[in-house]
N, C-alpha and C positions, 0 to 999 in steps of 0.2 A: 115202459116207455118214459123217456125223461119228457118234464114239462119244453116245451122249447117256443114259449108265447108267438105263436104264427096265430091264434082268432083274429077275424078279419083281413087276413092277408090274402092276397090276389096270387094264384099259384098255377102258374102254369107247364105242364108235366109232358113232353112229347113221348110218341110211343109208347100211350100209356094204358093202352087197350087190353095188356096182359102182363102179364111176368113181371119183371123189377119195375117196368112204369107204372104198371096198377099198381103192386105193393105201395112206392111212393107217394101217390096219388091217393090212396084210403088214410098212410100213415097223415098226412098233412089235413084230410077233410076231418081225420077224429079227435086234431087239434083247434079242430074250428076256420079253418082255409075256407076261402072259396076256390074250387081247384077247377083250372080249365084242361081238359082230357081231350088228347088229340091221337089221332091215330088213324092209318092211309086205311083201315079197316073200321067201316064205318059202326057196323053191328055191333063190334067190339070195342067200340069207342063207347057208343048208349049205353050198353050193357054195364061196362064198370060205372058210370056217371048213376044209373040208375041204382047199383048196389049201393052207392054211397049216397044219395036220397033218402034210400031204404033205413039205410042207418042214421037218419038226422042231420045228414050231412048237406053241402051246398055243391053240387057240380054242374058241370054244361059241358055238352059233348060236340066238339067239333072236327066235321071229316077234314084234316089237310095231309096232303103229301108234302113235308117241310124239306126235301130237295129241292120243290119247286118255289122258284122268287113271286110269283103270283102269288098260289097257295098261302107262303105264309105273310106277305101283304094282306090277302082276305082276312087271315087267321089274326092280325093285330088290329085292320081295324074294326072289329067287332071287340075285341079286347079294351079299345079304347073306347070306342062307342058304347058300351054296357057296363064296363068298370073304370075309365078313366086313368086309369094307374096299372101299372105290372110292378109286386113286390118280388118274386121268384121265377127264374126261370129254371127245370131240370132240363136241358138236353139228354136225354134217355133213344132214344131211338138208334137200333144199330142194325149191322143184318153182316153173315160173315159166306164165304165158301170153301170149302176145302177141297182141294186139289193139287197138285205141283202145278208150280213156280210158270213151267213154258207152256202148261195146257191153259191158263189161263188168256181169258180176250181179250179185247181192249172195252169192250163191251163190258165185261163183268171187271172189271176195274173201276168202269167209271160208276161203276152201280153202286157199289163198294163205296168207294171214296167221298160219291154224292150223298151216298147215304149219314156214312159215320163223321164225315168231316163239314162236306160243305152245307147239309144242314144245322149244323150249330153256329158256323157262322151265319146263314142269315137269320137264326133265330136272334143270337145272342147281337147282332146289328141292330135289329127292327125292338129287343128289347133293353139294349143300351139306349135309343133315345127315350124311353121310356124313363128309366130309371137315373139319366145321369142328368135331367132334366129336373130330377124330384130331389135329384141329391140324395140317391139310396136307394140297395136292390142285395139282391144275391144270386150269384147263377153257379149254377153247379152240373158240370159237366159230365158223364158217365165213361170213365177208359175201360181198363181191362189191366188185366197184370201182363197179359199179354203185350205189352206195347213196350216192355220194358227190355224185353233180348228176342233172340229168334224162335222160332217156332217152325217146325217143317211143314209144310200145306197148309199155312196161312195167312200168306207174305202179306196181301193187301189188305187182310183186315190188322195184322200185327203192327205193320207201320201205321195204318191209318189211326189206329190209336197211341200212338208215338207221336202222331202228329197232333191229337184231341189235347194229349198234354203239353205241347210246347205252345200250345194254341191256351190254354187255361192258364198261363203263367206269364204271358204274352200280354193277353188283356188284365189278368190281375195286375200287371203295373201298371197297365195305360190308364184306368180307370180308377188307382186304391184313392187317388185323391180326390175324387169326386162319390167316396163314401158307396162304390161298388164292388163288391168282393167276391172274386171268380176263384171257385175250388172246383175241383176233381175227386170222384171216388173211382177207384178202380177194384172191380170186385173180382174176386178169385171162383172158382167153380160152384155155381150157386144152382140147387136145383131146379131148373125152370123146366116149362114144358118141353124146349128146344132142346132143352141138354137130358131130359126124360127121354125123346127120341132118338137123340146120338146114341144113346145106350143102348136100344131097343133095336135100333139097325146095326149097331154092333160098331158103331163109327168110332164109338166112345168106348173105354174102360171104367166104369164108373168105381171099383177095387182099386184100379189104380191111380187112380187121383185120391182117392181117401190113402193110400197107402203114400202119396207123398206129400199129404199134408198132417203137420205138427198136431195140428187138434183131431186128427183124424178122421173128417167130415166133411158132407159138403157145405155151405152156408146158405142161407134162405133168402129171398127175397126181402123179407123185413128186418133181415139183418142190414142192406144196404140202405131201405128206407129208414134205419134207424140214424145211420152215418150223415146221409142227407139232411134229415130232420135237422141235427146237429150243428152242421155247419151252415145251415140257415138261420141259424139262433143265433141272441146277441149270447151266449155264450162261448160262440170263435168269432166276435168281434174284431181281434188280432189276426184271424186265420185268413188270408188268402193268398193265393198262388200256389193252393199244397197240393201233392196228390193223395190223399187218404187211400190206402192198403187195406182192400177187407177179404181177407183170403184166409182165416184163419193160419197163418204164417208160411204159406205158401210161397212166396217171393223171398221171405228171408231164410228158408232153408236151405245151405248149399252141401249137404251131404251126400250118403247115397240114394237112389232112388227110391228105398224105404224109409220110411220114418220110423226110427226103433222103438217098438210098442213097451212102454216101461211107466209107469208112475211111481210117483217120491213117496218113499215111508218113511214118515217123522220119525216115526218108534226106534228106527235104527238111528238116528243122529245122535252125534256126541252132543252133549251138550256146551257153551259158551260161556 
C-alpha cells in the first residue's frame, strides 16, 4: 500500500456495502479517512462500517438509494451537519443486465442508466458545492473497460459508462480551476461476488477472460482501491480528467482472443 496522506479526510464511498466499494472504503479507513459508506442495502452498509471500526478505523453507515435526489439530499446533509466538509467523493455504485439489445424495457434502461449515470451526477452536484466552496476535493468516478467499444448483451450498461467518462472529463475541466480534480478508474474483470456468480450460472467464462488477458488473471478488488487511493493523493496532483485502465492489459490487447502463454528468458539474450 503506497502512503497516500488521506488521515483525517472526509470520504465518502457509494455502493460500498460489498465488492470494489467496500474494498475502497477499508483501503482509505486504513489510511486513517473517516469514510461515510453508503449503500441501498442497509445491513450491508453496518456491516462494512462496523469491520472498519473493528479494525480502528472511523466509519458511519448510511442507507441512501443515490438515484434518488431526496436520498442523496438527506445523504449530504448529515455529511454537512457532522463533518462540515467532504474531501473525496468515489461514485462506485453500478448494477448491469445482460440480454439482447430489443428484449430490453424501457423500464430496465431507466434502471440502468439511473443507476450508473444519473447517480454520480447528483452525487458529484450536491459534492461539488462542498468542495468548490473549500477550494478543493477529489472525485473519482468508477467506469468499466467496457465503456470503451461494444459489447453484445450489454448495450445499456456499455454506453452508460461511455457516458461516466465523458461525464469525468467534462466536470474535470469545469472545476480544475477551482482546485477539484475529477478522475475515472475503469476496472477490467475483477473477482467480485457478482462475477463469482456469472461464473457459477455459467453466464460467464471465467478461462476465458484469463485467457484474454495479458497478465493472465483476474484483478481484485484492492487492486482498484489501490488506483483510487492514488489518485486522491497529492501525488496526481496534475492528474485529472484521466481514465485510469486497471485490467491488467486487457483493453490494450488487440490480438487473437488468446493471450500467448510465453515468458522472457534472459539467459537466451544476446548480450548489448
Amino acid at each position: 500500500m503506497i502512503s497516500v496522506e488521506v488521515a483525517d479526510r472526509i470520504v465518502l464511498v457509494t455502493g460500498s456495502g460489498n465488492g470494489i466499494g467496500r474494498a475502497i472504503a477499508i483501503a482509505f479507513a486504513k489510511e486513517g479517512a473517516s469514510v461515510v459508506i453508503t449503500d441501498i442495502d442497509e445491513g450491508a452498509a453496518e456491516k462494512v462500517a462496523r469491520e472498519i471500526e473493528s479494525m480502528g478505523g472511523k466509519a458511519k453507515s448510511i442507507r441512501t438509494d443515490v438515484s434518488s435526489g431526496a436520498d442523496v439530499e438527506r445523504l449530504f446533509a448529515v455529511i454537512h451537519r457532522e463533518y462540515g466538509k467532504l474531501d473525496v467523493l468515489v461514485n462506485n455504485v453500478g448494477t448491469t443486465i445482460r440480454k439482447p439489445t430489443v428484449s430490453f424495457t424501457e423500464e430496465e434502461w431507466d434502471f440502468i442508466y439511473d443507476t450508473n449515470v444519473k447517480s454520480m451526477f447528483l452525487c458529484a452536484r450536491a459534492a461539488g458545492k462542498l468542495m468548490l466552496k473549500r477550494g478543493g476535493g477529489s472525485v473519482v468516478n468508477i467506469s468499466s473497460i467496457l465503456g470503451t467499444g461494444g459489447v453484445s448483451r450489454r448495450m445499456p450498461y456499455a454506453s452508460s459508462k461511455a457516458a461516466v467518462d465523458s461525464f469525468t472529463q467534462t466536470l474535470a475541466c469545469e472545476w480544475a480551476l477551482d482546485g477539484v480534480r475529477v478522475n475515472a478508474v475503469a476496472p477490467g474483470y475483477i473477482r467480485t461476488e457478482g462475477l463469482n456468480q456469472a461464473f457459477v450460472a455459467g453466464i460467464l467464462k471465467e478461462d476465458d477472460m484469463v485467457r484474454r488477458t495479458p497478465q493472465a488473471r483476474l484483478g481484485t478488488p484492492e487492486n482498484i482501491a489501490d488506483a483510487v487511493l492514488f489518485l486522491c493523493s497529492s501525488k496526481a496532483e496534475y492528474i485529472t480528467g484521466t481514465v485510469l485502465y486497471v485490467d491488467g492489459g486487457y483493453s490494450a490487447y488487440q490480438g487473437p482472443e488468446q493471450w500467448p502463454s510465453f515468458h522472457h528468458d534472459p539467459s537466451v539474450w544476446s548480450e548489448v
